[in-house]
C-alpha positions as CSV (number, residue, x, y, z in Angstrom):
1,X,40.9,-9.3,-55.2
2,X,40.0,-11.9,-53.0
3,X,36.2,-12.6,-53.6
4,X,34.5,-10.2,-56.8
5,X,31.4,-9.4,-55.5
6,X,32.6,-7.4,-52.4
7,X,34.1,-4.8,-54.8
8,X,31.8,-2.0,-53.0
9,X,31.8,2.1,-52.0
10,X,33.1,0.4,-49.1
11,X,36.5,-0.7,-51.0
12,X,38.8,1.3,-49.1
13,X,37.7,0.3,-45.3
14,X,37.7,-3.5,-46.8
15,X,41.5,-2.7,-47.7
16,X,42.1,-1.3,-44.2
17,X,40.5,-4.1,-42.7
18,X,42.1,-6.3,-44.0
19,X,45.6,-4.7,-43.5
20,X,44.4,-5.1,-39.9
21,X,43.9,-8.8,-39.9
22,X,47.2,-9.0,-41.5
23,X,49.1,-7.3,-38.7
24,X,46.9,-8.6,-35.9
25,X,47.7,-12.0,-37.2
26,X,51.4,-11.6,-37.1
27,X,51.1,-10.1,-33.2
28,X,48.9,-13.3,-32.1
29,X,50.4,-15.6,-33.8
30,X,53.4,-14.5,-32.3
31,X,52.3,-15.1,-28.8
32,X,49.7,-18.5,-29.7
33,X,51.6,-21.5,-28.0
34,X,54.0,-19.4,-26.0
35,X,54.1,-18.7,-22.1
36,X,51.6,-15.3,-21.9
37,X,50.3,-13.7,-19.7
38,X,46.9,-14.3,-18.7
39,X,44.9,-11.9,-16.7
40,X,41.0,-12.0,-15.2
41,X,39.1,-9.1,-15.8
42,X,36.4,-7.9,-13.1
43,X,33.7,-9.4,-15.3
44,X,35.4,-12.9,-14.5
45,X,36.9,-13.1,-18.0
46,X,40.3,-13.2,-19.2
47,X,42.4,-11.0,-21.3
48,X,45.8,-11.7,-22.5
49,X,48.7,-9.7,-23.7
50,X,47.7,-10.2,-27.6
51,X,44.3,-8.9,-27.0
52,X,45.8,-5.9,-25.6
53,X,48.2,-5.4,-28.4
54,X,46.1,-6.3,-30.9
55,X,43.5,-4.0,-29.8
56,X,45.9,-0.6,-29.0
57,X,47.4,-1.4,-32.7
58,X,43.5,-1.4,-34.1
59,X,42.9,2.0,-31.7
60,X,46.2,3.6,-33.3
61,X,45.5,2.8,-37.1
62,X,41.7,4.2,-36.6
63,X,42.8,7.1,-35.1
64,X,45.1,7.6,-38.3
65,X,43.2,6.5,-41.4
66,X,39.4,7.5,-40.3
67,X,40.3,10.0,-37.1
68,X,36.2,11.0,-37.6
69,X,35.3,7.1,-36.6
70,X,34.6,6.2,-33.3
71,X,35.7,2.9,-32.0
72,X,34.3,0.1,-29.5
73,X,36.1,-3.0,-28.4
74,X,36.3,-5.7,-25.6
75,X,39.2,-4.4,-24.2
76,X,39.2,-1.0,-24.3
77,X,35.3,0.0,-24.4
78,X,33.8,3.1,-26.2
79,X,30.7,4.3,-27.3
80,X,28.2,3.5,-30.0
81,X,26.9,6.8,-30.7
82,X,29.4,7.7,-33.7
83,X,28.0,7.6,-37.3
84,X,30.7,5.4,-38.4
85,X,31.9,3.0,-35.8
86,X,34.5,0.3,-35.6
87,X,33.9,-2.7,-33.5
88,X,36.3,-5.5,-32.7
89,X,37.1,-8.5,-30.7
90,X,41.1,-8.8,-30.8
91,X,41.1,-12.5,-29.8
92,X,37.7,-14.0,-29.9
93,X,38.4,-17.5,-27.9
94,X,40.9,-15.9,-25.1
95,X,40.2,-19.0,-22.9
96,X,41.3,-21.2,-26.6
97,X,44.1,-18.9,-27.5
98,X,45.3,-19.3,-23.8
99,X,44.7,-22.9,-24.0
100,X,46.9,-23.5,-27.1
101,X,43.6,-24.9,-29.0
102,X,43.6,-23.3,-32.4
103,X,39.9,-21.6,-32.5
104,X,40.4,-18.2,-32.0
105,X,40.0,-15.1,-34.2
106,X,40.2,-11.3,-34.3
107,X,36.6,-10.3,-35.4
108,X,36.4,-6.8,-37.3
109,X,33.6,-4.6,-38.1
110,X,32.0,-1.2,-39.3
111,X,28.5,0.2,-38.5
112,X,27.4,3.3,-40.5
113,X,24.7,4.7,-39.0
114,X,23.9,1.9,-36.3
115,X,24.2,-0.7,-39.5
116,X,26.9,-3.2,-40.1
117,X,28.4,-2.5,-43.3
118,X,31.7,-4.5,-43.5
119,X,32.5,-7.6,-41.3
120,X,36.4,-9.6,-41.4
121,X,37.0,-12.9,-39.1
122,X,40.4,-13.4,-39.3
123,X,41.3,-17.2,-37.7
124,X,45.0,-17.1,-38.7
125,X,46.2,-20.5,-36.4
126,X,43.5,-22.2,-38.5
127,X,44.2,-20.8,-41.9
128,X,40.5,-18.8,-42.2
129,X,39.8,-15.3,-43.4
130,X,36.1,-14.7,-43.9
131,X,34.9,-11.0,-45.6
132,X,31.5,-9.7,-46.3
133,X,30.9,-6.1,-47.4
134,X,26.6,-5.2,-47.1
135,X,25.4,-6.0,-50.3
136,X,28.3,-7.7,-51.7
137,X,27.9,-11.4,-50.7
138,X,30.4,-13.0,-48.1
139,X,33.8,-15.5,-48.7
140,X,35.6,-17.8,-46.9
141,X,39.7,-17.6,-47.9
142,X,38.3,-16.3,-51.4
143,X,35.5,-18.3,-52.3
144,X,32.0,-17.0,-52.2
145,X,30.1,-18.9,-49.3
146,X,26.3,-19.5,-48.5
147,X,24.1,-21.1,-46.2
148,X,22.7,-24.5,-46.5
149,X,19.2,-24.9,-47.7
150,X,17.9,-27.8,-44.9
151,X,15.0,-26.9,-43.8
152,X,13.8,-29.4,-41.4
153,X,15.0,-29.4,-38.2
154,X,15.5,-32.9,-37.9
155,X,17.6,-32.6,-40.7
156,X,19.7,-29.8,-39.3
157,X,23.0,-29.5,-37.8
158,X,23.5,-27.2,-34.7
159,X,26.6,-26.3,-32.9
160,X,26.8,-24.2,-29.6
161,X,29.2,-22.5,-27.3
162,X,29.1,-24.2,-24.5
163,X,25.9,-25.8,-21.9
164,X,27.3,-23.8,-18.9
165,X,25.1,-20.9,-19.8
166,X,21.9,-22.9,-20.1
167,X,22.0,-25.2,-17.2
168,X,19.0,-24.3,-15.2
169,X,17.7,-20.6,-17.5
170,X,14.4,-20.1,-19.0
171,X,16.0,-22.1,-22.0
172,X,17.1,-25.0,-21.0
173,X,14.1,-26.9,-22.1
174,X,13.8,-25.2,-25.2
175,X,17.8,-26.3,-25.7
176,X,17.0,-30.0,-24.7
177,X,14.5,-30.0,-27.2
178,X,16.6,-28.9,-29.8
179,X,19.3,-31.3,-29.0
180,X,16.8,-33.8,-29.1
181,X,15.3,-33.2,-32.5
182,X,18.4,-32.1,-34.2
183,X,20.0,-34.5,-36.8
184,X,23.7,-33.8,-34.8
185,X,25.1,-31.5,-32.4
186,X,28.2,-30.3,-31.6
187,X,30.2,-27.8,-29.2
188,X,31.9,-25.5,-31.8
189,X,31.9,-22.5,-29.7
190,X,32.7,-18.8,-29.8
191,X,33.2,-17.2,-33.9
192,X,33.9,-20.7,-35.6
193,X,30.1,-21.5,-34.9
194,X,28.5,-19.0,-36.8
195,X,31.4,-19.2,-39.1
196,X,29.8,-22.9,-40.3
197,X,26.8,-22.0,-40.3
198,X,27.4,-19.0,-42.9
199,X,29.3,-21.8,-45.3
200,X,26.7,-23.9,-45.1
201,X,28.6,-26.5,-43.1
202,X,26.2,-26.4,-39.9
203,X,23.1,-24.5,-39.9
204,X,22.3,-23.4,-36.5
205,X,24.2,-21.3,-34.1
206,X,22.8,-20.4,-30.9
207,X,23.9,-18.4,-27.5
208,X,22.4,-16.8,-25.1
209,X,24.3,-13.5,-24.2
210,X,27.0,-11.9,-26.7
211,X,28.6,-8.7,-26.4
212,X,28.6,-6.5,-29.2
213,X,31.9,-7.2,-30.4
214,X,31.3,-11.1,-30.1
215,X,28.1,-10.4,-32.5
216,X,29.0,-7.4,-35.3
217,X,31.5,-9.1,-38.0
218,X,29.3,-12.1,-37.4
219,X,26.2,-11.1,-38.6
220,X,27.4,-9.0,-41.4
221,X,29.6,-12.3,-43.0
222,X,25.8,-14.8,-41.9
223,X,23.5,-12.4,-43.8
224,X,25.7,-11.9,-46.4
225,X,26.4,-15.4,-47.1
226,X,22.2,-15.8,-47.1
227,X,21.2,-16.3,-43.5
228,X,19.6,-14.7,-41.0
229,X,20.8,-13.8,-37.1
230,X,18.2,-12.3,-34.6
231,X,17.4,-12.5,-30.8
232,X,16.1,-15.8,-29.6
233,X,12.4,-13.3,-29.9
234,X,13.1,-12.3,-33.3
235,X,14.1,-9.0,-33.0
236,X,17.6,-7.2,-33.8
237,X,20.4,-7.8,-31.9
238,X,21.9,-5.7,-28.8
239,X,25.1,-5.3,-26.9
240,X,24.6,-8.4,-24.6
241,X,21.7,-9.9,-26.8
242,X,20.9,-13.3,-27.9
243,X,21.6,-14.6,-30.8
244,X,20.2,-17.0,-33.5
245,X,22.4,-17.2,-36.6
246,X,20.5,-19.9,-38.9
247,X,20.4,-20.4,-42.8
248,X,17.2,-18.3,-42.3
249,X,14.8,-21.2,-43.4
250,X,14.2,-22.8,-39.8
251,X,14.8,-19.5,-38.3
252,X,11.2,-19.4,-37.4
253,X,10.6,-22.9,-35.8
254,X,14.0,-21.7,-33.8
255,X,12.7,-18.4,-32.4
256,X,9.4,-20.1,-31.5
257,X,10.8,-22.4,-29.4
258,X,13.6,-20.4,-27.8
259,X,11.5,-17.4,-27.5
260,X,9.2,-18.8,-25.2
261,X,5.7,-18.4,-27.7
């Protein structure tokens, strides 16, 4: 048992998952620093072969263990009107993995009824397994994790993905501001920055447009580990939302100023 608390009614899709991250880990980690094959999706993104594999091997297990759930992921699509839904990201940081830089994960969850109930990030080049299980608490390689309790903003740490997104929007004021009052910044994009914030190592996470699968494991492991993730308004996420993940204490201050109110 890797962390007590997430010993839940949700026990056997925790197992599953995490047989998952096992065998997604071996198939990436396979490819990670080797000559693949990178392609460009029509959304200007790109996809290589270990999201692909990773992603038909997810498909294929789904289909076997829990044939009722439905499934949605980056590479392959779906829906999200199934009861019981799994949602992944086989390679979260495509353009890292591709790059030979080590932050990159495969991002795993289930929503029951439009809820997420179970989130694993699985970062195997850097050694990281995060879990969370709704009402179980969250851990990170085992240990039970938890946001930090600064709340000041000039005492607070806040990482991002990247500026590219921000130059010249409705938020790049907003975002200078933040930079500006922050005690430190840094660039620690895609999962690994929400990762931080849910062990209390930064406490602010912010982008402005994530995908579903970018989002799901993400908030369940945040809350569970004490924070709090919303739109930059305050309300709950979307496919292709905004997103706030904070240790929930200056998540207030954060959605007044990104927000616009």
């Amino acid at each position: 048992m890797r962390a007590g608390r997430l010993r839940t009614v949700f026990e056997r899709e925790l197992v599953f998952a995490r047989e998952v991250a096992d065998r997604a880990a071996e198939i990436a980690m396979g490819l990670f620093m080797r000559d693949v094959m990178v392609s460009i999706k029509p959304d200007s993104t790109p996809v290589t072969e270990a999201d692909l594999a990773v992603e038909a091997m997810f498909r294929e297990l789904v289909a076997d263990r829990f044939p009722a759930d439905g499934v949605i992921g980056e590479e392959g699509g779906g829906s999200e009107g199934s009861d019981r839904l799994w949602v992944i990201d086989p390679i979260d940081g495509t353009k890292n993995f591709s790059d030979g830089v080590p932050v990159w994960a495969t991002l795993l969850a289930l929503h029951v009824e439009g809820r997420g109930v179970l989130g694993v990030i699985s970062a195997p080049a850097m050694g990281d397994r995060y879990e969370a299980v709704r009402g179980g608490g969250a851990s990170w390689n085992g240990r039970a994790i938890h946001v930090s309790d600064r709340a000041k903003l000039s005492e607070a740490f806040l990482v991002y993905s990247s500026v590219d997104g921000w130059i010249g929007s409705q938020h790049w004021e907003p975002f200078l501001g933040l930079i500006r009052d922050t005690r430190r910044t840094r660039g620690f994009g895609d999962f690994w920055g929400h990762a931080l914030v849910a062990r209390g190592a930064a406490d602010v996470m912010v982008e402005r447009d994530l995908a579903i699968w970018d989002w799901a494991a993400l908030r369940v492991v945040s809350e569970e580990a004490g924070g709090r993730v919303t739109t930059f308004e305050g309300t709950e996420l979307f496919h292709r939302s905004s997103v706030i993940t904070s240790n929930g204490l200056l998540h207030a201050e954060l959605v007044d100023r990104l927000s616009g109110d």
